[in-house]
Biopython code that builds the backbone (N, CA, C, O; Angstrom):
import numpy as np
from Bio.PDB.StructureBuilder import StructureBuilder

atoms = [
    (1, "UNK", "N", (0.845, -1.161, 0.000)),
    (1, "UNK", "CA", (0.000, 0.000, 0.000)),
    (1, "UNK", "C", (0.900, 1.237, 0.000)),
    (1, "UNK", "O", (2.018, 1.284, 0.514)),
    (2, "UNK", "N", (0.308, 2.184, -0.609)),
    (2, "UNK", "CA", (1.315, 3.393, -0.996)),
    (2, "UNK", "C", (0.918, 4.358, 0.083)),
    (2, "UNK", "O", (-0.204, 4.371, 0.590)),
    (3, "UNK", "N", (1.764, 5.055, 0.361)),
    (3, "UNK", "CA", (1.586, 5.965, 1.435)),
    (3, "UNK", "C", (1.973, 7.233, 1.035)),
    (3, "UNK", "O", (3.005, 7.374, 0.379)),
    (4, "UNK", "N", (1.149, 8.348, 1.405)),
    (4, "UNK", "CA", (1.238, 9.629, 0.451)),
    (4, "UNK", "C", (3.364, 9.928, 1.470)),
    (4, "UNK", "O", (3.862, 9.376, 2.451)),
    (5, "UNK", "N", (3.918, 11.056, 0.484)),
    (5, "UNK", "CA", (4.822, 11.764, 1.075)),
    (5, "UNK", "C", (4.512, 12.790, 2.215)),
    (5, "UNK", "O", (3.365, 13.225, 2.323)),
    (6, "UNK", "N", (5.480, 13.177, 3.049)),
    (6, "UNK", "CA", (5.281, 14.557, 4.097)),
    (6, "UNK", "C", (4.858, 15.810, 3.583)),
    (6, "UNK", "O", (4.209, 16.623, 4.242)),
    (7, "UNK", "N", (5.323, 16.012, 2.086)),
    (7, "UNK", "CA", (4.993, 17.181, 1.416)),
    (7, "UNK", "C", (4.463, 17.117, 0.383)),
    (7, "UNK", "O", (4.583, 17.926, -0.537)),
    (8, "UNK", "N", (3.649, 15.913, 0.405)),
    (8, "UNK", "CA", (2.427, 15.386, -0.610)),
    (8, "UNK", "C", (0.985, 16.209, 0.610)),
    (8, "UNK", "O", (0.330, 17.232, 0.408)),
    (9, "UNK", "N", (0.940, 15.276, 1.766)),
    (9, "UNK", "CA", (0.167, 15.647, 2.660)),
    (9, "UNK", "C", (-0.015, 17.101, 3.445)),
    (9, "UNK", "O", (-1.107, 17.494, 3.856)),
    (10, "UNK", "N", (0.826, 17.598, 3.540)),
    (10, "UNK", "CA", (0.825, 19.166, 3.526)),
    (10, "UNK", "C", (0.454, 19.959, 2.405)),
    (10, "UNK", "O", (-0.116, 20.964, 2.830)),
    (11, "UNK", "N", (0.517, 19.956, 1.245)),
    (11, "UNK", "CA", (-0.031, 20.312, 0.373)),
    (11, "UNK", "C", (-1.386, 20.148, -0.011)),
    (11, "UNK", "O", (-2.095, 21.010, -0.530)),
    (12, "UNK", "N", (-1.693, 19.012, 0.269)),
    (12, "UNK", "CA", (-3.233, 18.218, 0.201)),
    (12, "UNK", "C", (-4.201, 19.640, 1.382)),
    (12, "UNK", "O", (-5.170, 20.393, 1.295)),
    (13, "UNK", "N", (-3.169, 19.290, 2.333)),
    (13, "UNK", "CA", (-3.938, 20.210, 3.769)),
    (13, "UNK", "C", (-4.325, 21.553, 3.203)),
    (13, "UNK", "O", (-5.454, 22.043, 3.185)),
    (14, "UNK", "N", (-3.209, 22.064, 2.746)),
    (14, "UNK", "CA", (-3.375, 23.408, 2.687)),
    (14, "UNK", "C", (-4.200, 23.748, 1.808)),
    (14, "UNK", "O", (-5.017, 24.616, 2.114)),
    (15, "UNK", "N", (-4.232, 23.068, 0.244)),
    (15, "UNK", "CA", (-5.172, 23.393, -0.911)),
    (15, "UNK", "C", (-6.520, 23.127, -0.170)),
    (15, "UNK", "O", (-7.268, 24.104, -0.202)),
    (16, "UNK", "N", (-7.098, 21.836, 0.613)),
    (16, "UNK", "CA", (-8.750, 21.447, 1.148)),
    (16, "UNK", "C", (-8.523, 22.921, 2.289)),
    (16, "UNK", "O", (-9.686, 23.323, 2.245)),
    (17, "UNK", "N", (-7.897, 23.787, 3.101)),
    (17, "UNK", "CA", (-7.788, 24.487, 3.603)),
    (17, "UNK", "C", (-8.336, 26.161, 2.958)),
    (17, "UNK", "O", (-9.323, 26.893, 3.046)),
    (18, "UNK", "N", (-7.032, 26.151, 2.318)),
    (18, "UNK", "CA", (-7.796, 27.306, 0.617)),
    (18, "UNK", "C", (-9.285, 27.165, 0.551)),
    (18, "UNK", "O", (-10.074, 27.891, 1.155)),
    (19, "UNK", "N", (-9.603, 26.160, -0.242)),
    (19, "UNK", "CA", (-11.186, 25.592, -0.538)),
    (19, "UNK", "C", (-11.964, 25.675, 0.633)),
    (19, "UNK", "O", (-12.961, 26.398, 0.649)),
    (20, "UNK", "N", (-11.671, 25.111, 1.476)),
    (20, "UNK", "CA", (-13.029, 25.480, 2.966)),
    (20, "UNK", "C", (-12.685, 27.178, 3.007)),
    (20, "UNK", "O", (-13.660, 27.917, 3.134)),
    (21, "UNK", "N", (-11.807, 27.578, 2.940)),
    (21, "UNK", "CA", (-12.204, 29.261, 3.560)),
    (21, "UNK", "C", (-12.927, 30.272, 2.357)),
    (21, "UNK", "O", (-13.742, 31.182, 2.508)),
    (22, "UNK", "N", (-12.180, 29.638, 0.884)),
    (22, "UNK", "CA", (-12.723, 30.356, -0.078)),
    (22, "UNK", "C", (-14.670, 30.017, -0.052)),
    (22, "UNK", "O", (-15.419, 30.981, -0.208)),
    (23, "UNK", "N", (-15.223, 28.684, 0.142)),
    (23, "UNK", "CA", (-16.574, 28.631, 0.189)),
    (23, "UNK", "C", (-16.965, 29.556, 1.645)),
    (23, "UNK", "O", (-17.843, 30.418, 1.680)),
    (24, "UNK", "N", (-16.189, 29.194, 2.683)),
    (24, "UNK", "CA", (-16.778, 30.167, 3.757)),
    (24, "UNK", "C", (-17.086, 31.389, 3.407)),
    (24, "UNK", "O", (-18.222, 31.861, 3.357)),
    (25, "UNK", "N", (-15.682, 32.132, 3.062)),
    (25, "UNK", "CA", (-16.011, 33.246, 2.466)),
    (25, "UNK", "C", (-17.530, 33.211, 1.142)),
    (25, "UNK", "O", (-18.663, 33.591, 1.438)),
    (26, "UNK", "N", (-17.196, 32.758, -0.022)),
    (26, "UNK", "CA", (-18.044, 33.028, -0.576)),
    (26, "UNK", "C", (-19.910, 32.822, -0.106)),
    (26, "UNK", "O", (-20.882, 33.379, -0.616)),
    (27, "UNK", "N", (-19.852, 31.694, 1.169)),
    (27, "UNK", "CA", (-21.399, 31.677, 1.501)),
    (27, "UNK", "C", (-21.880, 33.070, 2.442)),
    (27, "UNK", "O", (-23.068, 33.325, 2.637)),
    (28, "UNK", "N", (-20.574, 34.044, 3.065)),
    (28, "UNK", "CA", (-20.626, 35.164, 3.944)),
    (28, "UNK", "C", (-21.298, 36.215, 3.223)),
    (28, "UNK", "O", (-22.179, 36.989, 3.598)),
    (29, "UNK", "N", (-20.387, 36.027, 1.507)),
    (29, "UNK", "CA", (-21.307, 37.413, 1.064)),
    (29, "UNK", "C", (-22.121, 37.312, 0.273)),
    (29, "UNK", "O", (-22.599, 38.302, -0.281)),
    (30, "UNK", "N", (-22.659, 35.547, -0.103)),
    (30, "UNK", "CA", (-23.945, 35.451, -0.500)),
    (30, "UNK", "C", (-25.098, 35.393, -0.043)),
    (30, "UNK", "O", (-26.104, 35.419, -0.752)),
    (31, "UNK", "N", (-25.098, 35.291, 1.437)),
    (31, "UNK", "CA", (-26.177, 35.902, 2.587)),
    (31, "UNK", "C", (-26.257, 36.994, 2.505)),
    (31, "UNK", "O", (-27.364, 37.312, 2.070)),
    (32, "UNK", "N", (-25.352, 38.165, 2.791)),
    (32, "UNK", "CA", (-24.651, 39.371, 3.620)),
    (32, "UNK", "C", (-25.012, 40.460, 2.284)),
    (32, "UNK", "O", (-25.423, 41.585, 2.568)),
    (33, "UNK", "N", (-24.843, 40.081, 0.897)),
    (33, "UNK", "CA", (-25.175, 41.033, 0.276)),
    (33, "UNK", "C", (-26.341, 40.942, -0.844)),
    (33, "UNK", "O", (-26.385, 40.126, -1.765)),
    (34, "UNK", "N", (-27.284, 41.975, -0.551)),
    (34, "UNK", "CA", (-28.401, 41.858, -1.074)),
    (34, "UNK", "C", (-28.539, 42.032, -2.727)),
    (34, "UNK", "O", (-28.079, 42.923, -3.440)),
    (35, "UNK", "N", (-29.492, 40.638, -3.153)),
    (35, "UNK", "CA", (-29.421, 40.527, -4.830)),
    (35, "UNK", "C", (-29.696, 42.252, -5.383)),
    (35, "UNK", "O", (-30.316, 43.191, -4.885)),
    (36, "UNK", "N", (-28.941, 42.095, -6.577)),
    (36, "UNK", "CA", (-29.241, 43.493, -7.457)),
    (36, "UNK", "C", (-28.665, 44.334, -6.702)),
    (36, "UNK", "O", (-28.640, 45.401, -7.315)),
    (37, "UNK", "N", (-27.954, 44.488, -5.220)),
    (37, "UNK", "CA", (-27.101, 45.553, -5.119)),
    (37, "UNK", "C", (-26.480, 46.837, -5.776)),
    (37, "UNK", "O", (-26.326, 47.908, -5.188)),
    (38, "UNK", "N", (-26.068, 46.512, -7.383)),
    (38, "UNK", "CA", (-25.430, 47.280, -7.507)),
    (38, "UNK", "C", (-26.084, 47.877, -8.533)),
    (38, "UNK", "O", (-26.976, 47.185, -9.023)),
    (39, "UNK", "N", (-25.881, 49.171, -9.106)),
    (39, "UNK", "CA", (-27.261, 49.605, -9.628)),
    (39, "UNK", "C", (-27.398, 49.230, -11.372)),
    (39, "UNK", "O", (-28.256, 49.646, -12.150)),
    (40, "UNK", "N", (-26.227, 48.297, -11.657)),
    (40, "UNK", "CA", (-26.662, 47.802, -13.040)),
    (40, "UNK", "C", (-26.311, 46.017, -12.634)),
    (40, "UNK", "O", (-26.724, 45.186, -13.442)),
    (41, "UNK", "N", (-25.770, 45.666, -11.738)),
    (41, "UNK", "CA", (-26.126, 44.452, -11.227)),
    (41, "UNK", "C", (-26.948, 43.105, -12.069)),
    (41, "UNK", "O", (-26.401, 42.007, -12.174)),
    (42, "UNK", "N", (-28.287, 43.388, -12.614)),
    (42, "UNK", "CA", (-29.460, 42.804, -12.949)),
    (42, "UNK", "C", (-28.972, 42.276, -14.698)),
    (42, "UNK", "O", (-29.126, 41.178, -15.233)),
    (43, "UNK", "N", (-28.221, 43.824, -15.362)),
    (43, "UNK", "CA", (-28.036, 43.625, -16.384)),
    (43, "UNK", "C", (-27.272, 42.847, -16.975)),
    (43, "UNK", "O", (-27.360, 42.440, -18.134)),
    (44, "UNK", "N", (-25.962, 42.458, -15.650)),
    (44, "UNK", "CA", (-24.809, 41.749, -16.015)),
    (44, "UNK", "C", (-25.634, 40.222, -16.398)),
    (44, "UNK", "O", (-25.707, 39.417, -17.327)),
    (45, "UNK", "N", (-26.104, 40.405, -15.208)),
    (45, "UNK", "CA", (-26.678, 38.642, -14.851)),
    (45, "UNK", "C", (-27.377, 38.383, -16.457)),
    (45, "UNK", "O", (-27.164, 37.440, -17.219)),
    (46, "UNK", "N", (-28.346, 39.669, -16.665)),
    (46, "UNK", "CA", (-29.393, 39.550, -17.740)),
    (46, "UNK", "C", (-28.355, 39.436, -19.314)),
    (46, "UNK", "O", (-29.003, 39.019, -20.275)),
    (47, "UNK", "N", (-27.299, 39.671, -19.516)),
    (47, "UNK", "CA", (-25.822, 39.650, -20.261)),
    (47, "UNK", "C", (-25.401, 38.319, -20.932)),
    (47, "UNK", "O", (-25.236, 37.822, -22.047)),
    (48, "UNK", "N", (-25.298, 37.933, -19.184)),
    (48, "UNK", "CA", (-24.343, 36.278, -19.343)),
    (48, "UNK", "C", (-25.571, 34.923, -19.694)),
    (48, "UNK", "O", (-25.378, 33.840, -20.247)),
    (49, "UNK", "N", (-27.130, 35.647, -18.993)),
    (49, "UNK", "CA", (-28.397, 34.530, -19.165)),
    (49, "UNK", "C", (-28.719, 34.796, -20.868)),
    (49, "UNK", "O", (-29.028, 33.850, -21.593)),
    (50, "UNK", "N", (-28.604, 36.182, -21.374)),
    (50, "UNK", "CA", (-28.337, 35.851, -23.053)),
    (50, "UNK", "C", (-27.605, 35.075, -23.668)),
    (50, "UNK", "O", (-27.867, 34.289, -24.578)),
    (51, "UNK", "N", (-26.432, 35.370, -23.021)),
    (51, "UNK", "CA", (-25.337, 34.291, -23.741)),
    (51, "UNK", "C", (-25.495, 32.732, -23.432)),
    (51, "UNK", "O", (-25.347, 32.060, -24.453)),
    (52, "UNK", "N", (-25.638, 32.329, -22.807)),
    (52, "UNK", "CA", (-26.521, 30.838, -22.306)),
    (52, "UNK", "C", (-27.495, 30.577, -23.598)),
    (52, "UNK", "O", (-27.385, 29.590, -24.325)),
    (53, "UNK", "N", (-28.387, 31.531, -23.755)),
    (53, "UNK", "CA", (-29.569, 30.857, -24.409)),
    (53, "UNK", "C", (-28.922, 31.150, -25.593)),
    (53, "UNK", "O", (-28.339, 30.150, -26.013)),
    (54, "UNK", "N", (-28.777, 32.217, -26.372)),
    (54, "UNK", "CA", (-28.154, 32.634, -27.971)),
    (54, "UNK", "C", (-26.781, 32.570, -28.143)),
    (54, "UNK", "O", (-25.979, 32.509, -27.211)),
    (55, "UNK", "N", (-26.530, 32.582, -29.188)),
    (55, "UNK", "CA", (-25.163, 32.608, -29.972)),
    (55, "UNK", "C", (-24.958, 34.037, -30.449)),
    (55, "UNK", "O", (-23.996, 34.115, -31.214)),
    (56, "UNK", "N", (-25.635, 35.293, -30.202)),
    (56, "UNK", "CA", (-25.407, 36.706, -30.420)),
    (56, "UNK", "C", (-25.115, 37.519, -29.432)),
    (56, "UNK", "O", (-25.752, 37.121, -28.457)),
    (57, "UNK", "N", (-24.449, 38.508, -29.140)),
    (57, "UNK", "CA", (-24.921, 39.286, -28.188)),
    (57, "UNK", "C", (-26.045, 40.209, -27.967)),
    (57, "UNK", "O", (-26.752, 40.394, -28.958)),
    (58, "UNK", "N", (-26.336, 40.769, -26.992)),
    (58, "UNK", "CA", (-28.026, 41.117, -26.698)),
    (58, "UNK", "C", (-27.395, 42.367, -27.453)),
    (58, "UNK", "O", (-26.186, 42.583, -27.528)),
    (59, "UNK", "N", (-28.480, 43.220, -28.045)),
    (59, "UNK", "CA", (-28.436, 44.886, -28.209)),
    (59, "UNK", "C", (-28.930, 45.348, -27.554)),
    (59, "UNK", "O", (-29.898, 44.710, -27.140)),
    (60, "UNK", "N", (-28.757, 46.492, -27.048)),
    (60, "UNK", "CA", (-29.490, 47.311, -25.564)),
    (60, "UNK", "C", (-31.180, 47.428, -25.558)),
    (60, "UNK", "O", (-31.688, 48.113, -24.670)),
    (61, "UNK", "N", (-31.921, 46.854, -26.405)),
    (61, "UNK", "CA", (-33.066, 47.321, -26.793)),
    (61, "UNK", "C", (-34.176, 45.759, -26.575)),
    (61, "UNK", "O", (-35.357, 45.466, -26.756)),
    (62, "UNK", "N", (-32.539, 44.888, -25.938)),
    (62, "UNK", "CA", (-33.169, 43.439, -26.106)),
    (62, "UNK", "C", (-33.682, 43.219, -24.639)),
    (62, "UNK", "O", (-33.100, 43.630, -23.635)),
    (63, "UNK", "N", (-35.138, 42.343, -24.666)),
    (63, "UNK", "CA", (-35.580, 42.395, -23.715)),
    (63, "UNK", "C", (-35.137, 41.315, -22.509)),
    (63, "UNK", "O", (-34.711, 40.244, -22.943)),
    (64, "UNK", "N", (-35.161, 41.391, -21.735)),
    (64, "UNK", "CA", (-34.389, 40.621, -20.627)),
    (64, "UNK", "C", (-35.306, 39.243, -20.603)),
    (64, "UNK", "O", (-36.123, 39.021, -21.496)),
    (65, "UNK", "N", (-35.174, 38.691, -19.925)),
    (65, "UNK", "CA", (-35.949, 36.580, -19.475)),
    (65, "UNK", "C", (-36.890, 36.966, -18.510)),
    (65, "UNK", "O", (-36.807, 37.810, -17.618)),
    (66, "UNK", "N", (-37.518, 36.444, -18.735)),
    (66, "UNK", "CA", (-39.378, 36.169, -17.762)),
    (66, "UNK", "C", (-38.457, 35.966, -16.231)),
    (66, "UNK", "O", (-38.969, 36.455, -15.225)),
    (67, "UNK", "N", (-37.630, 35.521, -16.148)),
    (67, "UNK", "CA", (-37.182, 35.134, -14.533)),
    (67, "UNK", "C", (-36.578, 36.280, -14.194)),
    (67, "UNK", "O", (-37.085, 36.770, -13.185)),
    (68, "UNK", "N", (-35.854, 36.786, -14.561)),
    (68, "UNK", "CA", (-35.290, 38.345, -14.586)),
    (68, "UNK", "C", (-36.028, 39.652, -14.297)),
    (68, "UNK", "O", (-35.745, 40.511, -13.462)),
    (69, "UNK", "N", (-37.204, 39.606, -15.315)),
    (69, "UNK", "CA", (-37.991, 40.628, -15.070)),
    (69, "UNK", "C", (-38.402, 40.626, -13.871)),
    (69, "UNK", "O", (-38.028, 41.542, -13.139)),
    (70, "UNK", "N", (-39.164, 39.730, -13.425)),
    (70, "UNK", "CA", (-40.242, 38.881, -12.598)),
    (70, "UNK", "C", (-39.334, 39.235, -11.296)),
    (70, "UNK", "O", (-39.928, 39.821, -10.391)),
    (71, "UNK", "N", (-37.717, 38.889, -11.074)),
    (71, "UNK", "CA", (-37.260, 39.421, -10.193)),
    (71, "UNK", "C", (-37.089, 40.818, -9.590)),
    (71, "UNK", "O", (-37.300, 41.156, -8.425)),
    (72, "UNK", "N", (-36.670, 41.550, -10.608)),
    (72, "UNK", "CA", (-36.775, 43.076, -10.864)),
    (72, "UNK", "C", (-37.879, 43.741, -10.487)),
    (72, "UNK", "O", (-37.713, 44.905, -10.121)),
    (73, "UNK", "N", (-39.587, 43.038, -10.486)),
    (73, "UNK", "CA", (-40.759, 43.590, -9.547)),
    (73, "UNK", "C", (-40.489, 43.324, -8.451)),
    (73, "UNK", "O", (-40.602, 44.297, -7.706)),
    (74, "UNK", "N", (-39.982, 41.896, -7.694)),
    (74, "UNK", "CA", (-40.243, 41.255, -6.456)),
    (74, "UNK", "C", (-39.074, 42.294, -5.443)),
    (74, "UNK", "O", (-39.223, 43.154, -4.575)),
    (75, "UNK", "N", (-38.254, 41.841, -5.922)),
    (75, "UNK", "CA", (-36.717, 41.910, -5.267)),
    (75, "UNK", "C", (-36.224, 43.770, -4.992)),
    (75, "UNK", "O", (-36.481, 44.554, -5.905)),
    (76, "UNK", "N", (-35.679, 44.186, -3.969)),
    (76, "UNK", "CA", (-35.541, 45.354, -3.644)),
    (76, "UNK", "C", (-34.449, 46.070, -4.883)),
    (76, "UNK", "O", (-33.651, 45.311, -5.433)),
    (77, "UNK", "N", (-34.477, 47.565, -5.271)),
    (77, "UNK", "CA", (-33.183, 47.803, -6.215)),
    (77, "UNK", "C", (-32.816, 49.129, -5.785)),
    (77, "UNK", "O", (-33.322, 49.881, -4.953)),
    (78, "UNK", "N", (-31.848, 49.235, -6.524)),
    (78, "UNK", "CA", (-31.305, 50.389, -5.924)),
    (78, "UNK", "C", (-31.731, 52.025, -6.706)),
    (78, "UNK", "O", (-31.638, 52.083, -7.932)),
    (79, "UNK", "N", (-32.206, 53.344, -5.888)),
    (79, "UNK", "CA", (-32.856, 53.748, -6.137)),
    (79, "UNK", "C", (-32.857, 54.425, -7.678)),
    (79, "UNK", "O", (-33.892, 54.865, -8.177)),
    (80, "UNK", "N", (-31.759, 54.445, -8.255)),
    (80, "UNK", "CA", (-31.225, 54.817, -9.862)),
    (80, "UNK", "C", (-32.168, 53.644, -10.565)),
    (80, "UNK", "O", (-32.830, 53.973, -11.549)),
    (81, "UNK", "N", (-32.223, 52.563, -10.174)),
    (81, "UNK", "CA", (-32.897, 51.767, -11.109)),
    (81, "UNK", "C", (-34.547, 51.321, -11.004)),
    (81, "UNK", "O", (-35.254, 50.755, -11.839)),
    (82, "UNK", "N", (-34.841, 51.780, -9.722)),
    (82, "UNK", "CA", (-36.717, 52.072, -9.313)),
    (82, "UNK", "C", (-36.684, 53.216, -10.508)),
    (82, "UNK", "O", (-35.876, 52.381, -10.914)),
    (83, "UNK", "N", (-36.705, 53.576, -10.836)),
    (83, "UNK", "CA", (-36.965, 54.516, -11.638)),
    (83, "UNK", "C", (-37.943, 54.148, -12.927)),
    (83, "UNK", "O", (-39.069, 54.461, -13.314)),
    (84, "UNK", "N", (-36.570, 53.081, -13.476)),
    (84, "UNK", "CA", (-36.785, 52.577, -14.769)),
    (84, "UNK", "C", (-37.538, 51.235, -14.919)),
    (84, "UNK", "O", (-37.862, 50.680, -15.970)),
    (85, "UNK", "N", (-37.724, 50.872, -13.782)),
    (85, "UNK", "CA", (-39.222, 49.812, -13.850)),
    (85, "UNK", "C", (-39.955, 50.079, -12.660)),
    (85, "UNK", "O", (-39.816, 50.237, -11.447)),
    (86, "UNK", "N", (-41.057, 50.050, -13.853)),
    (86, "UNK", "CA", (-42.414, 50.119, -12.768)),
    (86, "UNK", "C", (-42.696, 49.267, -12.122)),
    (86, "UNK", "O", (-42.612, 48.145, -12.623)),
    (87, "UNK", "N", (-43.085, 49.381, -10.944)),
    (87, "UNK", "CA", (-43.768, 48.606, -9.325)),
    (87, "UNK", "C", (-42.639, 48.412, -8.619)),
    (87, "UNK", "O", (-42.799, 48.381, -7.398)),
    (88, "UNK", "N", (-41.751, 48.298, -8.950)),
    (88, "UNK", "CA", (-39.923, 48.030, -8.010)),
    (88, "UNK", "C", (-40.318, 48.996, -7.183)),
    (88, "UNK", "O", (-41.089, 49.933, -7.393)),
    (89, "UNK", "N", (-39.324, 48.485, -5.571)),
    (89, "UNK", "CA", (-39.256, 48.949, -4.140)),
    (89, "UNK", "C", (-37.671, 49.176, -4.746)),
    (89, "UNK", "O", (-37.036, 48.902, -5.765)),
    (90, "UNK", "N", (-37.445, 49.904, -3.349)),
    (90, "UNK", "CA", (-35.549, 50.476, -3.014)),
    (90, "UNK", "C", (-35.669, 49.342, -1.861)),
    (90, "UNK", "O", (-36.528, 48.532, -1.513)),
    (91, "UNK", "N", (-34.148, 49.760, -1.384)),
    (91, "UNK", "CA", (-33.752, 49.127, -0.527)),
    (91, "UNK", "C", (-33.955, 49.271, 0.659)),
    (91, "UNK", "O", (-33.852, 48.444, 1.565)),
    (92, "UNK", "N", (-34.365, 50.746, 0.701)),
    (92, "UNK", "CA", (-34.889, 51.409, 2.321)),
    (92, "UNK", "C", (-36.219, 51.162, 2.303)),
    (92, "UNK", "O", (-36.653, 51.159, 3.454)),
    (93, "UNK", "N", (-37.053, 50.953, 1.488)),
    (93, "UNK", "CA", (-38.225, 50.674, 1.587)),
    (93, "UNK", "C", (-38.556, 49.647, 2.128)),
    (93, "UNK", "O", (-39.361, 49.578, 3.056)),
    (94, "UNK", "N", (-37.747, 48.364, 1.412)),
    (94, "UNK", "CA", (-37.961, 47.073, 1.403)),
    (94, "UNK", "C", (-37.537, 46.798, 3.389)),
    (94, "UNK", "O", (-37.604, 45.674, 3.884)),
]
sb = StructureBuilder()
sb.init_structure("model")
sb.init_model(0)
sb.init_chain("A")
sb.init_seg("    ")
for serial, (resi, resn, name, xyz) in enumerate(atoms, 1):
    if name == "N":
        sb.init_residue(resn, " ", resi, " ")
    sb.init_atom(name, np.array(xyz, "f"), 0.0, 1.0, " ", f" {name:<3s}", serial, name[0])
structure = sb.get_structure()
């Protein structure tokens, strides 16, 4: 039976070490910071969910995904972007 090296196993440690703090971290500020935060936020997401479905890029005039929109009523935004859709809350509201 093979038995790892001293600086096989330290390495092992430290990379599963990396990985547990990088998910810690990342589950801290996926609680901690509120969706659509930032005040074009929605569009990025609405960007990369074009590129998923088509082989073009969107033109500014292209309309965003039923799940997107639908979020954009529910979900709090920031007050530059209450503006530009109707029924949206801010963040102080919410």
């Amino acid at each position: 039976m093979a038995t790892r090296s001293r600086g096989t196993n330290r390495s092992f440690t430290f990379w599963a070490l990396v990985t547990i703090l990088f998910v810690v971290r990342l589950s801290f500020y996926a609680v901690s910071m509120p969706i659509w935060e930032g005040f074009d936020e929605w569009s990025h997401v609405a960007y990369v969910d074009h590129l998923r479905l088509a082989t073009d890029i969107p033109d500014s005039e292209q309309i965003v995904s039923p799940e997107i929109a639908c979020s954009l009523e529910v979900l709090p935004l920031p007050a530059v972007v209450q503006r530009e859709v109707p029924g949206s809350i801010t963040h102080a509201s919410y």
